[in-house]
mmCIF file as Biopython writes it, N, C-alpha, C and O atoms, coordinates in Angstrom:
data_model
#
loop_
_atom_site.group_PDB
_atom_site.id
_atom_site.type_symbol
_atom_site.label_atom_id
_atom_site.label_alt_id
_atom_site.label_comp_id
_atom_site.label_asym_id
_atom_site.label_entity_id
_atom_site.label_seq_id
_atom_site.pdbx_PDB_ins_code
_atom_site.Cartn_x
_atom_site.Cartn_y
_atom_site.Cartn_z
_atom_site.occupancy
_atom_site.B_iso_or_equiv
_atom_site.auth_seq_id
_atom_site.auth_asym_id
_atom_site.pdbx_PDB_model_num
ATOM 1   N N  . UNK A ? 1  ? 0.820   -1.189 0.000   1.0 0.0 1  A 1 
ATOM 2   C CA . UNK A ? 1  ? 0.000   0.000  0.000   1.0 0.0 1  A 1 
ATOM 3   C C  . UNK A ? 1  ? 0.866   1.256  0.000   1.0 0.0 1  A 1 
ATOM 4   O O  . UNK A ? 1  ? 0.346   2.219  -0.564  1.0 0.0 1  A 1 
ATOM 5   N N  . UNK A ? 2  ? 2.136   1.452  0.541   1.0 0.0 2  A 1 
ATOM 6   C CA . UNK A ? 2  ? 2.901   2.808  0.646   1.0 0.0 2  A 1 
ATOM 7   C C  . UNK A ? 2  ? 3.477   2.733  -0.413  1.0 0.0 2  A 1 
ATOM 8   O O  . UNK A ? 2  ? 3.661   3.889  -0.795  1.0 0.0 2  A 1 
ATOM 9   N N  . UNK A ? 3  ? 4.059   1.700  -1.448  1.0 0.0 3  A 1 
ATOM 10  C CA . UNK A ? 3  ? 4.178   1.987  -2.955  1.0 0.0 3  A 1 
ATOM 11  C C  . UNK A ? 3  ? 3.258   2.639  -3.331  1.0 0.0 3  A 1 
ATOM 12  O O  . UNK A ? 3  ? 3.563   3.663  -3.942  1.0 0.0 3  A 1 
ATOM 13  N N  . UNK A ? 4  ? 1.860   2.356  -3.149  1.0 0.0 4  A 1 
ATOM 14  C CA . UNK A ? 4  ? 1.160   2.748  -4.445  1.0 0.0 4  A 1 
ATOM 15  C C  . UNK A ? 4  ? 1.088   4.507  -3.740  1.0 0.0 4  A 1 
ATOM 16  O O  . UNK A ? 4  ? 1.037   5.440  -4.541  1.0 0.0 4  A 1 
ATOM 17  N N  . UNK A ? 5  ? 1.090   4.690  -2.755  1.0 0.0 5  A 1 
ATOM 18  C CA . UNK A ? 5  ? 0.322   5.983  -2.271  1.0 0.0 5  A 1 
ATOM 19  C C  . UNK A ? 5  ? 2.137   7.125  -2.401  1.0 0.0 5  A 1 
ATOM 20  O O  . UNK A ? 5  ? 2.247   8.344  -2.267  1.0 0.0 5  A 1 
ATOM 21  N N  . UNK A ? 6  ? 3.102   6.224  -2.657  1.0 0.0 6  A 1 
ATOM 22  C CA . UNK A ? 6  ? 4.214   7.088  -3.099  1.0 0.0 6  A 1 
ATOM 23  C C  . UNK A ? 6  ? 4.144   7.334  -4.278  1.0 0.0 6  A 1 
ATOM 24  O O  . UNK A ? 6  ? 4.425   8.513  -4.490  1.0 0.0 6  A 1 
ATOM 25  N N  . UNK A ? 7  ? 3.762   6.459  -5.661  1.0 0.0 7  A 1 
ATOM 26  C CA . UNK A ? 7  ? 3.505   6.695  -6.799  1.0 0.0 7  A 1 
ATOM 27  C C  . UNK A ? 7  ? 2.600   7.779  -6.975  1.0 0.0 7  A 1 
ATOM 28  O O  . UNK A ? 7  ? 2.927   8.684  -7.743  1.0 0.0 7  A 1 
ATOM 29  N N  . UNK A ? 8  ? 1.440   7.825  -6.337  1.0 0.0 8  A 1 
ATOM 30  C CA . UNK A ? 8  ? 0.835   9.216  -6.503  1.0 0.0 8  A 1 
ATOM 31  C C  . UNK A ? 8  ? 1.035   10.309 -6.060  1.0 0.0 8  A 1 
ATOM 32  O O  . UNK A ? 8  ? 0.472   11.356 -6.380  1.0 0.0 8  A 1 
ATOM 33  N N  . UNK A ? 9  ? 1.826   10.151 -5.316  1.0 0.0 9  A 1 
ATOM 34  C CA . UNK A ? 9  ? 2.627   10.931 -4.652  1.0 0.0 9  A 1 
ATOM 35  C C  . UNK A ? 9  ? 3.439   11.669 -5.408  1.0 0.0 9  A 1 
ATOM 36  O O  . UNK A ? 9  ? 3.252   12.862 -5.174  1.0 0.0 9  A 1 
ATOM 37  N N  . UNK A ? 10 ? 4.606   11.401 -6.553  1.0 0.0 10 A 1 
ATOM 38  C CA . UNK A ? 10 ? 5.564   11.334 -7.261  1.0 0.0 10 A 1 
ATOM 39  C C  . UNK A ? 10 ? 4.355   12.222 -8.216  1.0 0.0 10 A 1 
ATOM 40  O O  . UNK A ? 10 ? 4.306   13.423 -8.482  1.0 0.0 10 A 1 
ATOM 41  N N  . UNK A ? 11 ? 3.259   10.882 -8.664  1.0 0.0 11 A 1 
ATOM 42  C CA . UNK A ? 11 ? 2.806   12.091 -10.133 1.0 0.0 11 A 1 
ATOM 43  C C  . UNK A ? 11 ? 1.818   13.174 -9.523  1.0 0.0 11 A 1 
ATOM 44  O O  . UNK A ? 11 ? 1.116   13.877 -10.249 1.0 0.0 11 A 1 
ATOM 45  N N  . UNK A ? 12 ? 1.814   13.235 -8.522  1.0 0.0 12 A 1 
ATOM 46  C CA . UNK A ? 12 ? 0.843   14.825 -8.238  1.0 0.0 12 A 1 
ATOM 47  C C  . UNK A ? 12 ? 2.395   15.703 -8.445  1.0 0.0 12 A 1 
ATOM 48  O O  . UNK A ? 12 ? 2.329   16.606 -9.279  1.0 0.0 12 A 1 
ATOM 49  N N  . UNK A ? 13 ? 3.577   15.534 -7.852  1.0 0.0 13 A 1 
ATOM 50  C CA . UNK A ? 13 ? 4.754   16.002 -8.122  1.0 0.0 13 A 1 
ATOM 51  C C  . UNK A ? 13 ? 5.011   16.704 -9.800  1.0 0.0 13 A 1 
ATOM 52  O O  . UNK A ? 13 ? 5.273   17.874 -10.078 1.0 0.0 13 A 1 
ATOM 53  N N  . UNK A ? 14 ? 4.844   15.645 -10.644 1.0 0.0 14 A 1 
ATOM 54  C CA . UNK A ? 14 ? 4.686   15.716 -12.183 1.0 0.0 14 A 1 
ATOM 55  C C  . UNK A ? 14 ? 3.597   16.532 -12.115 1.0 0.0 14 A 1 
ATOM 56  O O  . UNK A ? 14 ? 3.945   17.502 -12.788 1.0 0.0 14 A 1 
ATOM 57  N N  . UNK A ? 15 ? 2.539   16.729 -11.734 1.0 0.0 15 A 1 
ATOM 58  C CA . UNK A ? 15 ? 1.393   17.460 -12.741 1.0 0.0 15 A 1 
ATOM 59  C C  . UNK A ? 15 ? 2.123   18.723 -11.706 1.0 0.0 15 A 1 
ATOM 60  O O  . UNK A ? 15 ? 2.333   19.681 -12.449 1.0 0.0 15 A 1 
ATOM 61  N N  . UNK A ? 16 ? 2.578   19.055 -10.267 1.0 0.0 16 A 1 
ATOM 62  C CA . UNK A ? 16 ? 2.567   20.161 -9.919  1.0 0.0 16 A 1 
ATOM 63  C C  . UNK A ? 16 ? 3.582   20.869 -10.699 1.0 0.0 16 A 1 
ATOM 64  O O  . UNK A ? 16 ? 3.474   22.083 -10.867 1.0 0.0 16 A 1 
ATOM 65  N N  . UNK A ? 17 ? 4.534   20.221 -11.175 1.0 0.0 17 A 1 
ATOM 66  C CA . UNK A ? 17 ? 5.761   20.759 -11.769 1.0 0.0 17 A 1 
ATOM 67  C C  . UNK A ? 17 ? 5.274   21.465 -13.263 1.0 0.0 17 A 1 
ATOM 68  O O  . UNK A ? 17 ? 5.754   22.515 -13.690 1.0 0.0 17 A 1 
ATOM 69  N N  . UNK A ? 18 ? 4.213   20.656 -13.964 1.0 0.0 18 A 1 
ATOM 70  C CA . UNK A ? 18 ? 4.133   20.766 -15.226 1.0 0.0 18 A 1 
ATOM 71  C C  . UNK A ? 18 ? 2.560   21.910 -15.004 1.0 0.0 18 A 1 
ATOM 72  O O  . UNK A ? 18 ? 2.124   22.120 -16.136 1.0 0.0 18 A 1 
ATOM 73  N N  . UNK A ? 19 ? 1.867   22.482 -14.159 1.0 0.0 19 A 1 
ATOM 74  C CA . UNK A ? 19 ? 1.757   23.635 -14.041 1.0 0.0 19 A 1 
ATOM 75  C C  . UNK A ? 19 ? 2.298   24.559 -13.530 1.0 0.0 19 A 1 
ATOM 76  O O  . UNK A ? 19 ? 1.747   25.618 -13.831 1.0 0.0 19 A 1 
ATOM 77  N N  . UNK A ? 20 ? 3.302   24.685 -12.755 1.0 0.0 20 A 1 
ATOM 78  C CA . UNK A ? 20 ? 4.336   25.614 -12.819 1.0 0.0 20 A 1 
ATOM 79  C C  . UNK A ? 20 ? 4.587   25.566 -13.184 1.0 0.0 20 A 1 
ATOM 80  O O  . UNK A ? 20 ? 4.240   26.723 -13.425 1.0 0.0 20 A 1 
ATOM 81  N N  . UNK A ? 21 ? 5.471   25.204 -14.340 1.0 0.0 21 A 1 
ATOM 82  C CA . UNK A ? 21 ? 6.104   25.736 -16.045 1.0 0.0 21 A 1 
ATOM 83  C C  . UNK A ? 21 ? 5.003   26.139 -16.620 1.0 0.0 21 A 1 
ATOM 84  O O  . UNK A ? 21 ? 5.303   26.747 -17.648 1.0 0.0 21 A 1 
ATOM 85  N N  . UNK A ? 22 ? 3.527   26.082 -16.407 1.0 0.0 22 A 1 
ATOM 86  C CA . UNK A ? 22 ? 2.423   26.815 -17.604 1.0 0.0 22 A 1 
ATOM 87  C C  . UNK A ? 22 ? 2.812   28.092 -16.423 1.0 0.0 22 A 1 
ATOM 88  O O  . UNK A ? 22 ? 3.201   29.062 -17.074 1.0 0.0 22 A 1 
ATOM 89  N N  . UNK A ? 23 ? 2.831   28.353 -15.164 1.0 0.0 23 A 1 
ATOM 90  C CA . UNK A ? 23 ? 2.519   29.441 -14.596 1.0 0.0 23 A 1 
ATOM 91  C C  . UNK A ? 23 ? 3.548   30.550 -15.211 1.0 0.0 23 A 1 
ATOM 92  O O  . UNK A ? 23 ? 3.222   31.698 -15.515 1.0 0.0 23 A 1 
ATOM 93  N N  . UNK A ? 24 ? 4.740   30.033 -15.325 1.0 0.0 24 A 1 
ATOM 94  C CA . UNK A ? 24 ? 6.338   30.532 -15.385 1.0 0.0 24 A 1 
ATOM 95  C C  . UNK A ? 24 ? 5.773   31.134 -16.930 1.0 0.0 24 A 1 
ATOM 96  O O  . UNK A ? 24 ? 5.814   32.298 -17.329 1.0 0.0 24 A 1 
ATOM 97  N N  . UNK A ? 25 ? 5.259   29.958 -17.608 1.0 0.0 25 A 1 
ATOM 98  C CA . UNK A ? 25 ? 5.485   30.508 -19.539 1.0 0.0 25 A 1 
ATOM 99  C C  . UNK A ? 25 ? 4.076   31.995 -19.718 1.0 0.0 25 A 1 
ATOM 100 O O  . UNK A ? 25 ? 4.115   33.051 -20.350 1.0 0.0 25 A 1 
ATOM 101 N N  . UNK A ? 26 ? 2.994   31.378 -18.835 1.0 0.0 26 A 1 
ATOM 102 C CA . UNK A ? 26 ? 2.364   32.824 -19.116 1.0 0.0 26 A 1 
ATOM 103 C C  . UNK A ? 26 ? 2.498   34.312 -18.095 1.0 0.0 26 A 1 
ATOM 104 O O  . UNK A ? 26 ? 1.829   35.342 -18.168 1.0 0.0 26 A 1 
ATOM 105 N N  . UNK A ? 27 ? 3.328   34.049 -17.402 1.0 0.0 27 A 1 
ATOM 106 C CA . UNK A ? 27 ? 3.943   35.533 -16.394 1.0 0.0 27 A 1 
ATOM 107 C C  . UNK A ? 27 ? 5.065   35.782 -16.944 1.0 0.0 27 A 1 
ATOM 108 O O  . UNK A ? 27 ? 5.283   36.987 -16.824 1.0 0.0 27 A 1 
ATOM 109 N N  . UNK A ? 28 ? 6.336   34.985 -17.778 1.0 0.0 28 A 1 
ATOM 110 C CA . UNK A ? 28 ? 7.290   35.714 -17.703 1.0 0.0 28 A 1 
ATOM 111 C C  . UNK A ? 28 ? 7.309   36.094 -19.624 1.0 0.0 28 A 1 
ATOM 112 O O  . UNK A ? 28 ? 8.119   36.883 -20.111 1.0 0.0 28 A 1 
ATOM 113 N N  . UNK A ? 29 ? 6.367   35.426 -20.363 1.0 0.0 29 A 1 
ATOM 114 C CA . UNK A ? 29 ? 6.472   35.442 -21.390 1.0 0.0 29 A 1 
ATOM 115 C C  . UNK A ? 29 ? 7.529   35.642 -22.512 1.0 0.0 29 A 1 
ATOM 116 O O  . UNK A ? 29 ? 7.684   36.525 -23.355 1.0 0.0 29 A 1 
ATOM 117 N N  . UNK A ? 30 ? 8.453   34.069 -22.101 1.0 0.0 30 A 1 
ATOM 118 C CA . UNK A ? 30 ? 9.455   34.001 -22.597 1.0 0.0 30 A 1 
ATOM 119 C C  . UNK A ? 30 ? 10.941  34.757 -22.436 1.0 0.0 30 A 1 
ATOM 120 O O  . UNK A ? 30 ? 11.919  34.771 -23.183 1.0 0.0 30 A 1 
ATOM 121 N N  . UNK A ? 31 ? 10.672  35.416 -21.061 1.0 0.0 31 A 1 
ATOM 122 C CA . UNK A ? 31 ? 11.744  36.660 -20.775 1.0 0.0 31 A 1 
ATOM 123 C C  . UNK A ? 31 ? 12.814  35.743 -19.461 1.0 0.0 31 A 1 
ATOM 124 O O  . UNK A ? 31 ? 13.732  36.295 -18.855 1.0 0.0 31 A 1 
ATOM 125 N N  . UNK A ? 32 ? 12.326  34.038 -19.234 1.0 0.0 32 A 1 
ATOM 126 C CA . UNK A ? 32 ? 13.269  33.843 -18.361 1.0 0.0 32 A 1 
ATOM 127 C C  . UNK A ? 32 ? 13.216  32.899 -18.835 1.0 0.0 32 A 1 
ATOM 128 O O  . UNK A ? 32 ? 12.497  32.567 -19.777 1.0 0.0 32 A 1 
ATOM 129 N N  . UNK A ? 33 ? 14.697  31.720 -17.713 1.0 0.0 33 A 1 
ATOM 130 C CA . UNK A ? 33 ? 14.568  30.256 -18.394 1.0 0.0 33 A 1 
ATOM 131 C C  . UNK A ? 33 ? 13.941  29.140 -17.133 1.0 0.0 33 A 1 
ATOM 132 O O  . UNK A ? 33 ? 14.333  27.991 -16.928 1.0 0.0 33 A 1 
ATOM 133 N N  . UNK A ? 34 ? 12.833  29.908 -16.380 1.0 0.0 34 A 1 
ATOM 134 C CA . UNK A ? 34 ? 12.147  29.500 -15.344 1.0 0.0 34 A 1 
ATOM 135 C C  . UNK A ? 34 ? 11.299  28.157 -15.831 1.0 0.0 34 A 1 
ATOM 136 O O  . UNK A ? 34 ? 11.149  27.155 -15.131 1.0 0.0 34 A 1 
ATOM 137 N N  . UNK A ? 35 ? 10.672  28.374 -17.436 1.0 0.0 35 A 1 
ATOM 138 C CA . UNK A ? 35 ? 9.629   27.583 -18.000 1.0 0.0 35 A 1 
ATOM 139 C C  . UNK A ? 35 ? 10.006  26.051 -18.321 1.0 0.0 35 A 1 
ATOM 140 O O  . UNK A ? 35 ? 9.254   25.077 -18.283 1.0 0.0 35 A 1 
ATOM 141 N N  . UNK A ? 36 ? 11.848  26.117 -18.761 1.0 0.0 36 A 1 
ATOM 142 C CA . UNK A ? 36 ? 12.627  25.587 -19.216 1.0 0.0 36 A 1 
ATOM 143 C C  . UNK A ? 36 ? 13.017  24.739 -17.962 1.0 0.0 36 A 1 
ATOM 144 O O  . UNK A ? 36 ? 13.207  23.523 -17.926 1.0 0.0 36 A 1 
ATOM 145 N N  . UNK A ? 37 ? 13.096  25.671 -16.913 1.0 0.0 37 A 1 
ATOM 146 C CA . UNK A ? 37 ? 13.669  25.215 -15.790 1.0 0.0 37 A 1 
ATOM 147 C C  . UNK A ? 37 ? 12.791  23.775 -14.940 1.0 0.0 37 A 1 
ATOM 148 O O  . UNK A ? 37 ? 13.255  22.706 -14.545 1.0 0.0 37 A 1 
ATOM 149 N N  . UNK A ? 38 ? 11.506  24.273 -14.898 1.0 0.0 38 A 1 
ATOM 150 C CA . UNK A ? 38 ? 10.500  23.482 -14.485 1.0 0.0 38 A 1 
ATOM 151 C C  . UNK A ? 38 ? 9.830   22.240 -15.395 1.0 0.0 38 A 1 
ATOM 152 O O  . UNK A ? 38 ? 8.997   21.460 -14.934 1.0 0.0 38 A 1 
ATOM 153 N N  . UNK A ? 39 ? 10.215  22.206 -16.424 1.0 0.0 39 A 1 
ATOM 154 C CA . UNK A ? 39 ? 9.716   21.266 -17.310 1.0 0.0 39 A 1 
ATOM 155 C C  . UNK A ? 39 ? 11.190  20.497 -17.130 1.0 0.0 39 A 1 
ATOM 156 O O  . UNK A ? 39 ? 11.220  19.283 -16.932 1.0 0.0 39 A 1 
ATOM 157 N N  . UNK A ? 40 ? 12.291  21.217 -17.205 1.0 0.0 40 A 1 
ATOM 158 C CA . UNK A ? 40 ? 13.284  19.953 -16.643 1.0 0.0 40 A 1 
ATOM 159 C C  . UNK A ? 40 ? 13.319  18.550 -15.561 1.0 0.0 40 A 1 
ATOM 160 O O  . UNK A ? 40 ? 13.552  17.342 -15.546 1.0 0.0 40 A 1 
ATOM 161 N N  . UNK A ? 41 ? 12.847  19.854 -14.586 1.0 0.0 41 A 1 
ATOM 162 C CA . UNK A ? 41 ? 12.219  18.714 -13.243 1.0 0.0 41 A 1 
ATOM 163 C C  . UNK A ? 41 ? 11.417  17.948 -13.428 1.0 0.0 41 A 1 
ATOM 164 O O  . UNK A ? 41 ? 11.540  16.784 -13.046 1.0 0.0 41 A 1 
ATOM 165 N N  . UNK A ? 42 ? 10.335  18.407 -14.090 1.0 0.0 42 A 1 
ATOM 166 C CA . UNK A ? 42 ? 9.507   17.576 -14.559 1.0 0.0 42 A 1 
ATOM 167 C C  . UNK A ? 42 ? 9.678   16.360 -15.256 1.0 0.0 42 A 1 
ATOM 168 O O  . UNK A ? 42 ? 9.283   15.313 -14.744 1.0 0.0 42 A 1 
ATOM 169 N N  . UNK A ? 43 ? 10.488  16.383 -16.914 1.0 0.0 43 A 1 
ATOM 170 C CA . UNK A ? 43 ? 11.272  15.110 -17.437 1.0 0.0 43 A 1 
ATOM 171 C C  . UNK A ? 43 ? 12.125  14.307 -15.966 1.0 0.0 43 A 1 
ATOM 172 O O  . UNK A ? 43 ? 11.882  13.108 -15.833 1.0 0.0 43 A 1 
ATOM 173 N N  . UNK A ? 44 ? 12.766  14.748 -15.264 1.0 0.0 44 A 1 
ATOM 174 C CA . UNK A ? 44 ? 13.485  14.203 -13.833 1.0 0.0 44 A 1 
ATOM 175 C C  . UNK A ? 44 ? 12.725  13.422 -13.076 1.0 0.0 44 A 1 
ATOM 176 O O  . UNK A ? 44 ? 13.025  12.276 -12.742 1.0 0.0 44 A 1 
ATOM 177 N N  . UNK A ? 45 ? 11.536  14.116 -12.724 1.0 0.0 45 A 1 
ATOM 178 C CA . UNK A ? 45 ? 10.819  13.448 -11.961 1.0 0.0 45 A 1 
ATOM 179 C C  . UNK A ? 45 ? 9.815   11.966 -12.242 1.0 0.0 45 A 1 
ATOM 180 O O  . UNK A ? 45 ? 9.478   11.037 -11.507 1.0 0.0 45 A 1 
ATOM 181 N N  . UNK A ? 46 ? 9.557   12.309 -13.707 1.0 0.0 46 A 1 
ATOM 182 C CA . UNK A ? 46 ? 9.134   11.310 -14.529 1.0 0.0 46 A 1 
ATOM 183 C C  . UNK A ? 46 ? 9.608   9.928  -14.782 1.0 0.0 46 A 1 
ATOM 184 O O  . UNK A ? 46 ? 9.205   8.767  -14.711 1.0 0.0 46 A 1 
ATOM 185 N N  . UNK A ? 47 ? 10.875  10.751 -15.178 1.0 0.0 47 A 1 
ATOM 186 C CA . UNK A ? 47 ? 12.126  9.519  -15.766 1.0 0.0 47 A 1 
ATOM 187 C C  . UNK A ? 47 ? 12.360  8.740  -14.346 1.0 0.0 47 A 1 
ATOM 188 O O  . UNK A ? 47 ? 12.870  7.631  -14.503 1.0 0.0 47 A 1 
ATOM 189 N N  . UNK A ? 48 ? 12.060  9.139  -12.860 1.0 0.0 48 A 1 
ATOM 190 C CA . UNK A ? 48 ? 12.776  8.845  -11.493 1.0 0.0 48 A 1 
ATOM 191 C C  . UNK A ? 48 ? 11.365  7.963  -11.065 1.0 0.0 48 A 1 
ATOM 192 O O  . UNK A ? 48 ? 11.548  7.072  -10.236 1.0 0.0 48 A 1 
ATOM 193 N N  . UNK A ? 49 ? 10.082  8.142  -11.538 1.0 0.0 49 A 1 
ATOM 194 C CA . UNK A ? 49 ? 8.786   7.537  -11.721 1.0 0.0 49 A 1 
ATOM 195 C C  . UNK A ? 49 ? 8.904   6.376  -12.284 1.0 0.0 49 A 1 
ATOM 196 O O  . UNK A ? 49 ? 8.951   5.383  -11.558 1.0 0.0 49 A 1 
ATOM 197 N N  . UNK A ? 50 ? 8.973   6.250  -13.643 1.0 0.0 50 A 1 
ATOM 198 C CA . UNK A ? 50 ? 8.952   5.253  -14.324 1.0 0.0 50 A 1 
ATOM 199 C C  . UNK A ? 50 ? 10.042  4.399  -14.003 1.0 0.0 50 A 1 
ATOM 200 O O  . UNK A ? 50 ? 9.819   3.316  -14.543 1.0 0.0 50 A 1 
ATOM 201 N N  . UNK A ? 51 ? 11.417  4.369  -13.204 1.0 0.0 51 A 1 
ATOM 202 C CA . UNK A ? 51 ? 12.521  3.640  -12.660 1.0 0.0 51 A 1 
ATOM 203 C C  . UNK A ? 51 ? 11.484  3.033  -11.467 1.0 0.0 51 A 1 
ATOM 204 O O  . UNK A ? 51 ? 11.030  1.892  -11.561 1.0 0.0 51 A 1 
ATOM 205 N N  . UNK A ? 52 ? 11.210  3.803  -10.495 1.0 0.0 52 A 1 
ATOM 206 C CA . UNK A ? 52 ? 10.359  3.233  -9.502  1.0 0.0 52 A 1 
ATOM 207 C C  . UNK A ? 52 ? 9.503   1.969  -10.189 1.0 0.0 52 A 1 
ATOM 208 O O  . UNK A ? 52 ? 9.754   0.815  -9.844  1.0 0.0 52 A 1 
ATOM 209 N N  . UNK A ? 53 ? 8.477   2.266  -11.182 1.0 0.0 53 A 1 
ATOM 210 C CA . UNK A ? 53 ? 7.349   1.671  -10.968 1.0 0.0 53 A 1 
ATOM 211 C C  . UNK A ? 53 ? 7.958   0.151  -11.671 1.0 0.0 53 A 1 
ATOM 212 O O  . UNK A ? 53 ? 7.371   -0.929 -11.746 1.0 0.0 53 A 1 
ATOM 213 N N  . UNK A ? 54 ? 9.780   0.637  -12.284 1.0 0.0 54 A 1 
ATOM 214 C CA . UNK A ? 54 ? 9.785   -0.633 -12.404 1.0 0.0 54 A 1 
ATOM 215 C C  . UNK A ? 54 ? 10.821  -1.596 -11.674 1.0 0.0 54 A 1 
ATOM 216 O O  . UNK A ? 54 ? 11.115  -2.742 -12.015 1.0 0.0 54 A 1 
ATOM 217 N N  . UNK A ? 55 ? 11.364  -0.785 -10.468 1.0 0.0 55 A 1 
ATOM 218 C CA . UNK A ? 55 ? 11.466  -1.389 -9.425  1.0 0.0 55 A 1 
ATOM 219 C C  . UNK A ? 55 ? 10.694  -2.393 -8.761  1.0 0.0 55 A 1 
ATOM 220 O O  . UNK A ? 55 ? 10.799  -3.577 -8.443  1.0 0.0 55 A 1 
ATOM 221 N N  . UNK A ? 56 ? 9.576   -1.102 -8.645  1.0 0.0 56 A 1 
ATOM 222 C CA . UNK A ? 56 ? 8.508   -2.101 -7.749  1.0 0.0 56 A 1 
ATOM 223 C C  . UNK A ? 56 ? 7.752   -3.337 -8.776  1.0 0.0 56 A 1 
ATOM 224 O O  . UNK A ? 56 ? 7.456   -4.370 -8.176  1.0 0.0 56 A 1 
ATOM 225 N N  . UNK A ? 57 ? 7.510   -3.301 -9.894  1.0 0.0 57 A 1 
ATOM 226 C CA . UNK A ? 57 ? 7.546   -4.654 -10.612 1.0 0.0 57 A 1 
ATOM 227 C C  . UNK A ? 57 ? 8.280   -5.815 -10.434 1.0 0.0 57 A 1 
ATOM 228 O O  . UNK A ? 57 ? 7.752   -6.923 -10.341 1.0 0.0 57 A 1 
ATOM 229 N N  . UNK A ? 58 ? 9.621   -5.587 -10.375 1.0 0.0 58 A 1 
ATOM 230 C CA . UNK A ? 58 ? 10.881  -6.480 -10.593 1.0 0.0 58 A 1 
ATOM 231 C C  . UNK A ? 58 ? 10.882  -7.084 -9.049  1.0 0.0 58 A 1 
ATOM 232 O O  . UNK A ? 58 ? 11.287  -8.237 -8.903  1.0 0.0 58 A 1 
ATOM 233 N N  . UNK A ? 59 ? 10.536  -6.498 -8.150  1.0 0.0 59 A 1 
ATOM 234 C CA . UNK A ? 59 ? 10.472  -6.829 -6.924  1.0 0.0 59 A 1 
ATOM 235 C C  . UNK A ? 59 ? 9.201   -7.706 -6.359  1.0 0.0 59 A 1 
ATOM 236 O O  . UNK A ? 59 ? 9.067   -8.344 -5.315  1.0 0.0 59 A 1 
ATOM 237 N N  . UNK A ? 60 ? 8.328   -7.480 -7.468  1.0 0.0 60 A 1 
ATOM 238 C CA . UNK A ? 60 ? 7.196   -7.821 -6.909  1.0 0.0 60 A 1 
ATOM 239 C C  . UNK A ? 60 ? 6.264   -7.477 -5.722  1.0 0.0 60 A 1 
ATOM 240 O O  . UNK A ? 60 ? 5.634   -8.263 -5.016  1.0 0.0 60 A 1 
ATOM 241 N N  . UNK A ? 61 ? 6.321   -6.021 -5.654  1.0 0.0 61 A 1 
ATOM 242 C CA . UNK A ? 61 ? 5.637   -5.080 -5.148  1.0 0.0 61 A 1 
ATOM 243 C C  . UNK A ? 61 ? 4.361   -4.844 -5.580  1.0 0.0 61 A 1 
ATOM 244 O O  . UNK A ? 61 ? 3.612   -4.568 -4.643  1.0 0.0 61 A 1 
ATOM 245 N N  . UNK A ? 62 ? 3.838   -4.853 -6.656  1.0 0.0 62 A 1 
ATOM 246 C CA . UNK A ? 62 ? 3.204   -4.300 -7.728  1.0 0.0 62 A 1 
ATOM 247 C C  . UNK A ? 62 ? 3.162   -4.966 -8.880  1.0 0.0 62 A 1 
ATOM 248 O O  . UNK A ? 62 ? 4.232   -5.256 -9.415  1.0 0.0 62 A 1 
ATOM 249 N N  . UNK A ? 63 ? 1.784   -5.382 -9.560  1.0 0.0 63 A 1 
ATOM 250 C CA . UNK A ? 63 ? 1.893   -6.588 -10.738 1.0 0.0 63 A 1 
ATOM 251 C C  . UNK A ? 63 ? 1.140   -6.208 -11.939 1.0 0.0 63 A 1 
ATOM 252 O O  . UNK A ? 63 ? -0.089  -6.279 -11.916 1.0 0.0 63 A 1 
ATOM 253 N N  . UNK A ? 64 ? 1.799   -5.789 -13.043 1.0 0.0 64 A 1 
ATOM 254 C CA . UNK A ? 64 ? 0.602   -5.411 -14.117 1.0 0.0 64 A 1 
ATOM 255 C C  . UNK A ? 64 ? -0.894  -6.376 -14.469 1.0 0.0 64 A 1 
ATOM 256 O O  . UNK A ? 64 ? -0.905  -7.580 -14.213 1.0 0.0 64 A 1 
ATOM 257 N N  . UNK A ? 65 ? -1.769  -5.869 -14.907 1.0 0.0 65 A 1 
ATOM 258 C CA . UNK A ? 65 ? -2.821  -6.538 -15.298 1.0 0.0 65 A 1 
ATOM 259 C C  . UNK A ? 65 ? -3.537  -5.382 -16.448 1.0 0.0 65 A 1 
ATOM 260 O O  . UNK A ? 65 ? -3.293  -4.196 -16.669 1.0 0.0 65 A 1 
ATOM 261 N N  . UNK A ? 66 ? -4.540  -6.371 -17.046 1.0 0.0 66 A 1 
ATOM 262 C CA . UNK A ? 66 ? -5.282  -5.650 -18.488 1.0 0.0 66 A 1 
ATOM 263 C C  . UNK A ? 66 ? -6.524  -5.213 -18.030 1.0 0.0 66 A 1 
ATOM 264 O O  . UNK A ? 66 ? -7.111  -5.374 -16.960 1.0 0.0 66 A 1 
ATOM 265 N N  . UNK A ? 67 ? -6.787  -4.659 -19.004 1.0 0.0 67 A 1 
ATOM 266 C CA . UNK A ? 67 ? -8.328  -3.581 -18.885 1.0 0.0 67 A 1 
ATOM 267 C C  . UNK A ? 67 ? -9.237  -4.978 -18.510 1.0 0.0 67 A 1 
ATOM 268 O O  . UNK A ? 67 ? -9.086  -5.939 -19.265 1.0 0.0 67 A 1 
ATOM 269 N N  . UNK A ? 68 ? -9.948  -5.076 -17.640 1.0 0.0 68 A 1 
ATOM 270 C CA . UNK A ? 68 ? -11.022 -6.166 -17.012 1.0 0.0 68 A 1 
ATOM 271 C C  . UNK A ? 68 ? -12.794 -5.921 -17.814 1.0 0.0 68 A 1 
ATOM 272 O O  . UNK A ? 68 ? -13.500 -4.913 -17.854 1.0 0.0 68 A 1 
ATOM 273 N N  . UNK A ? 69 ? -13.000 -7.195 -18.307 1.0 0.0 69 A 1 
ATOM 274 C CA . UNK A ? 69 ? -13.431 -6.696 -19.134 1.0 0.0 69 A 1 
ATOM 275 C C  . UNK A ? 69 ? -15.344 -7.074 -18.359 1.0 0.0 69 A 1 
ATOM 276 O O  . UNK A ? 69 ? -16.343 -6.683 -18.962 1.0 0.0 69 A 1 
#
C-alpha cells in the first residue's frame, strides 16, 4: 500500500511541476529560463517515476494486469 500511495505521490509532483512551467510561460512570457527550468524537473521526476514503478515490478511489489473486461 505505501508503494502505491508514493507513486501518486511522485505524479501529483509531475502534474505540480508541469503547471508551474504553464505558470512561469504565461507571467514571464518568454523573458526567463524558469519555464525551461521546471519542465526539466519535470522530465526528472518522470524519468525517477517510471525507474520506480519498475522497481517495484521487478520486486514484486506491484503486478501489471489488463483492462477487465
Amino acid at each position: 500500500m505505501l508503494s502505491k500511495i508514493l507513486v501518486i505521490a511522485i505524479f501529483i509532483a509531475v502534474l505540480a511541476s508541469l503547471a508551474s512551467a504553464l505558470v512561469f510561460l504565461i507571467k514571464d512570457r518568454g523573458g526567463s529560463t524558469r519555464t525551461a527550468k521546471a519542465l526539466t524537473v519535470r522530465v526528472g521526476i518522470s524519468i525517477g517515476l517510471f525507474t520506480l514503478l519498475f522497481l517495484l515490478w521487478w520486486f514484486g511489489l506491484i503486478t501489471p494486469h489488463g483492462i477487465q473486461r
